[in-house]
N, C-alpha and C positions, 0 to 999 in steps of 0.2 A: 467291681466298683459299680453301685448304683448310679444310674441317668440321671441328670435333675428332670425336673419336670412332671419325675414320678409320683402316682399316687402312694399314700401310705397305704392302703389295700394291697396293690401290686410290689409295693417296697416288700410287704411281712411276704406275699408269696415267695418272693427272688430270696429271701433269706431263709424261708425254709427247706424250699425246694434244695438252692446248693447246699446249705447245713445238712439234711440230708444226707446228699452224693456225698461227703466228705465223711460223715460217720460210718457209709456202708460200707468205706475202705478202713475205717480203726472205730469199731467197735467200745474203745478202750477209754474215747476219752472223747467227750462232747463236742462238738465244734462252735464258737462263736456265733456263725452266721446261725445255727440251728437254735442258741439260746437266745439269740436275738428277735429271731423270727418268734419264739413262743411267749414271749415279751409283750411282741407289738400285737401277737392274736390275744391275748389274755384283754390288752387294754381295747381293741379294736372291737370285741363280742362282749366285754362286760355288760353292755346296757342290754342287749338281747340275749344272751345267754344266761340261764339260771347257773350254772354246771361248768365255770369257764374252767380250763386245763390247771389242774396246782402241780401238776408230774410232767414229764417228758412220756410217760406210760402212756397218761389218758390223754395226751396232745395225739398220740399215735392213735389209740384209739380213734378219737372224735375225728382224725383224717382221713379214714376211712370209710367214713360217712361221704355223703353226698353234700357238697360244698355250701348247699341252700340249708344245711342240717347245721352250721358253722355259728348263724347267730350272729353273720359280720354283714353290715348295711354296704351296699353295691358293691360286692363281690361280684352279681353274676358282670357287671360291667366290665371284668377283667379274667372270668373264668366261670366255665359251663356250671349250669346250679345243679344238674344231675350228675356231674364229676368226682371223684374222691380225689385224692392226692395219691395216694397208696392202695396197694391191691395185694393182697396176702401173693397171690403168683409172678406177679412179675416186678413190684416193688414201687417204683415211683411210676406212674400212667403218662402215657403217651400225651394226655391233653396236660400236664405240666412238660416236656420236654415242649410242647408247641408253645408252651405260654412265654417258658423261658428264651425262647429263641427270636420270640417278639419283641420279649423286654431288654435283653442283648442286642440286637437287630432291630431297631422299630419300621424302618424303612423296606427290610428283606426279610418276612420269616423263612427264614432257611437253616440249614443248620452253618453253622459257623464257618467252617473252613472255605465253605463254598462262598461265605460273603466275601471272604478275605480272597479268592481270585478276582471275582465279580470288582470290588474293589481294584483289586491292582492293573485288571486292563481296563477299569476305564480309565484311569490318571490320564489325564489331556496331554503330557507327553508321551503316550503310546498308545491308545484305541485300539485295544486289539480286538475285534472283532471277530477274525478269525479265528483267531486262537479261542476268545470264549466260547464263541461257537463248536469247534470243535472238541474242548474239554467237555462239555457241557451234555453233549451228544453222545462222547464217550460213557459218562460216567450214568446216561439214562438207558444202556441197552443192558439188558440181562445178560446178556454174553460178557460181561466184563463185570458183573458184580465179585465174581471171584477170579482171580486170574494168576497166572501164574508168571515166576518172576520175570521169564521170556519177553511176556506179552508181555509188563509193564514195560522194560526196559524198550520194547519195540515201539510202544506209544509215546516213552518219555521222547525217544530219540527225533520226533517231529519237530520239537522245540528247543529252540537256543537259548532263550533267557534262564539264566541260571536259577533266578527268585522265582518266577513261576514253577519251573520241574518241582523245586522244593515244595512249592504250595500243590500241588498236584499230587504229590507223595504223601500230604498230609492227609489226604483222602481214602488212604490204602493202611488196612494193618495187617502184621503176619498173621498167620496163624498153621503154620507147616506143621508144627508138633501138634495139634490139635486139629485137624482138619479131618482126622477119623472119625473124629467125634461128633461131625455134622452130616448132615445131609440137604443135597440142592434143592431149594424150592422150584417146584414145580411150573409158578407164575414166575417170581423175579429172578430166580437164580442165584438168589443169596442162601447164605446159610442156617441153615434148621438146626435147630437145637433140641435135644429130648426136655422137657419139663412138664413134671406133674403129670406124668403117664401119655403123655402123646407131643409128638415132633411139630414146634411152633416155629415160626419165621421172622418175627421181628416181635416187640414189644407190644402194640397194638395185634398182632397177627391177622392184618387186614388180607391177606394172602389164601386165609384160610378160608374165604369168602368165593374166591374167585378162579380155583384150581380143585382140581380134586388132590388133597395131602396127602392120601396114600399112593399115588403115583411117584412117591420123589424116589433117590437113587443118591447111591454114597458118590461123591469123589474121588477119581483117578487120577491123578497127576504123577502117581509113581514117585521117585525122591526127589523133585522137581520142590523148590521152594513158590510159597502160595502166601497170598495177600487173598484180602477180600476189602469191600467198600467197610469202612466204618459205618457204625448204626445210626448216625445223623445221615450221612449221606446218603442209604440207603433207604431211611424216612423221605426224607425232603428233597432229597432229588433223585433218586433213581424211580421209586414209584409214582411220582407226579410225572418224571418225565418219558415213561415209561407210557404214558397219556398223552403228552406231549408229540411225540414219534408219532402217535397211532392217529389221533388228529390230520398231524401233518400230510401224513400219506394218505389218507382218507382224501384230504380236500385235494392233495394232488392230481386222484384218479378223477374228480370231479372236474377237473382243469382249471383249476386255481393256481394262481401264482405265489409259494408259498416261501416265508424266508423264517429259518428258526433263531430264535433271541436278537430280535433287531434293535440297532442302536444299543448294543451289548445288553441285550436283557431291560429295555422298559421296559418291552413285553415280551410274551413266550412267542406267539406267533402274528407275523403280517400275513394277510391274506389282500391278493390282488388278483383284480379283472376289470377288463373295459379300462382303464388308466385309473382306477379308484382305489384306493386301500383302506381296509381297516383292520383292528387288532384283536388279539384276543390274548386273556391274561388265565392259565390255569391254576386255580388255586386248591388244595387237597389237605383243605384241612379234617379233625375227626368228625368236632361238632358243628353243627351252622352257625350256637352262638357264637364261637370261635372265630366263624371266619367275620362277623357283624362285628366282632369287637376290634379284630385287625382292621377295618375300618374306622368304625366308629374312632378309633385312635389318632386316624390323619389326619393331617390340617386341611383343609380347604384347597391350597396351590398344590399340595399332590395329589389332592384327587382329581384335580382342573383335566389331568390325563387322560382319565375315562371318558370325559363327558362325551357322547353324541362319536365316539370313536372306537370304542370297546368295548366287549363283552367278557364279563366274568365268566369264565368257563370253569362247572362240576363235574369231575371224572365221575361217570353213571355209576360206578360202585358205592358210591359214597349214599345216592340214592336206596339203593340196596342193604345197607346198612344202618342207615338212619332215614325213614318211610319222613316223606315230605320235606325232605333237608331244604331244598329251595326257598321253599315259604316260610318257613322258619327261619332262613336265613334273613329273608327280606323282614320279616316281624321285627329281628332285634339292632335291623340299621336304623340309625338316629336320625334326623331329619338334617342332616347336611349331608350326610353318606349317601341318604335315597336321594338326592337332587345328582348325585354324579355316577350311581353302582350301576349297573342291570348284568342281574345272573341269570344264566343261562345252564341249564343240565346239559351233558354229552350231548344226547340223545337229539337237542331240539340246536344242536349246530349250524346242520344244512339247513334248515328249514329258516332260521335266522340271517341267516348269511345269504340265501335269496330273497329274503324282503330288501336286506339291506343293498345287493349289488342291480336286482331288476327291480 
């Protein structure tokens, strides 16, 4: 179901994107959301496109262009202008799973299951705190992207609320009979997959940046039944938090006082010294217009958060993969985002964090 409040711009994306996912499982027979979606681009690029889509063929076509090639007026306000929707190898692109996770979530890009914990412990009749905490921690260490069904049950068994285990479970899929058929990545610990002549790690294959790939190694668990993190979770929060961890402990050995997901996740990390706190929020998205439009999207009283309190913090790979992501990012906030954002690269944490505590 679409949000009110949406644009028609971000309305056509949400209905192509999932028309899409629904066709790529039946082939057979069109889906609604996807003829809907080619609908509202036909009438959305008429005025700017000479060429607009008369097929579902050349709809596919033109999506694989770069989204600024589309011919539809403030697009990039809701999605990267050098983005495609589609990629001959891996089929629908990372920067729509991120868009859609926005526009489902406008308040949490995450992926989904994980809002729907995040959700359930805050309800003001329970604050779980700990318990987020500690999900949250779980599901960010590589040693548990793939696990086996031992280990889960040994982690489930911390918890008594019966609707949490359950939402915790949603986070895990089998995959026993096919677990031959991958291989651990060498950075996160999830699953590789063979495609297109060489063993990739996720959709984005941001992994492949940051590990040497030929190092990986099959799984052994013997006839032990095996889960792994599903590919949102393993997006959105295993490698953000996987930054998350390595932060924390960093600023530990610094002698920082450090608490992870305080007040259940307003932010990723408090940092304290001298009786002073401040925060820091990690956010890992692909592109920097990306993260400018998750902004640019808030109102006002939730950004009030940031101001004069917190730091936007960029996992330095992201630097690494898109050269000057920072300023770029800062270019495309809007003039009420830049009165409450400031980002900050990995890299320039400590150095921030002592202006702000001496």
């Amino acid at each position: 179901m679409v949000n009110e409040g949406k644009t028609k711009t971000s309305e056509m994306l949400f209905y192509l994107i999932t028309g899409i996912q629904q066709w790529q499982n039946n082939y057979g027979a069109i889906p609604d959301d996807l003829y809907k979606g080619m609908l509202m681009f036909i009438q959305l690029s008429s005025e700017m496109n000479p060429n607009p889509p008369v097929d579902l063929y050349h709809l596919m076509q033109i999506l694989h262009k770069p989204s600024q090639e589309w011919g539809i007026p403030d697009l990039k306000k809701v999605y990267p202008e050098q983005a495609p929707l589609l990629d001959n190898f891996v089929g629908l692109v990372t920067d729509a799973d991120e868009f859609l996770n926005r526009f489902i979530s406008p308040q949490e890009a995450e992926q989904q299951q994980m809002y729907e914990i995040l959700k359930y412990c805050r309800e003001e009749s329970r604050r779980l705190q700990e318990e987020y905490t500690t999900i949250r921690t779980f599901l960010s260490d590589p040693g548990h992207a793939v696990i086996t069904s031992r280990e889960r049950s040994d982690f489930l068994d911390r918890f008594q609320d019966v609707d949490l285990i359950q939402l915790i479970i949603a986070c895990y899929q089998e995959i026993t009979e096919e677990v031959s058929n991958y291989r651990k990545c060498p950075h996160c610990g999830w699953t590789m997959e063979y495609k297109h002549e060489q063993w990739r790690c996720n959709k984005e294959d941001v992994c492949r940046s940051l590990a040497d790939m030929e190092a990986f190694e099959p799984f052994d668990f013997g006839k032990q039944r095996v889960f792994r993190l599903i590919p949102g979770i393993q997006r959105f929060v295993l490698l953000p938090g996987m930054s998350e961890l390595r932060m924390a402990e960093r600023l530990q050995k610094k002698g920082y006082e450090v608490d992870l997901y305080p007040n259940i996740d307003t932010f990723d990390l408090s940092v304290r010294q001298g009786g002073r706190q401040f925060f820091l929020d990690v956010k890992d998205f692909k592109d920097p217009q990306t993260l400018a439009n998750y902004f640019n999207e808030q109102s006002s009283s939730y950004l009030e958060k940031y101001l004069n309190q917190c730091y936007i913090v960029i996992p330095q790979y992201r630097d690494l993969m898109f050269r000057n992501y920072k300023k770029r990012a800062e270019v495309y906030l809007n003039d009420t985002a830049q009165r409450y954002i400031r980002i900050i690269m990995e890299n320039e944490l400590e150095q921030r964090l002592q202006e702000v505590f001496f």
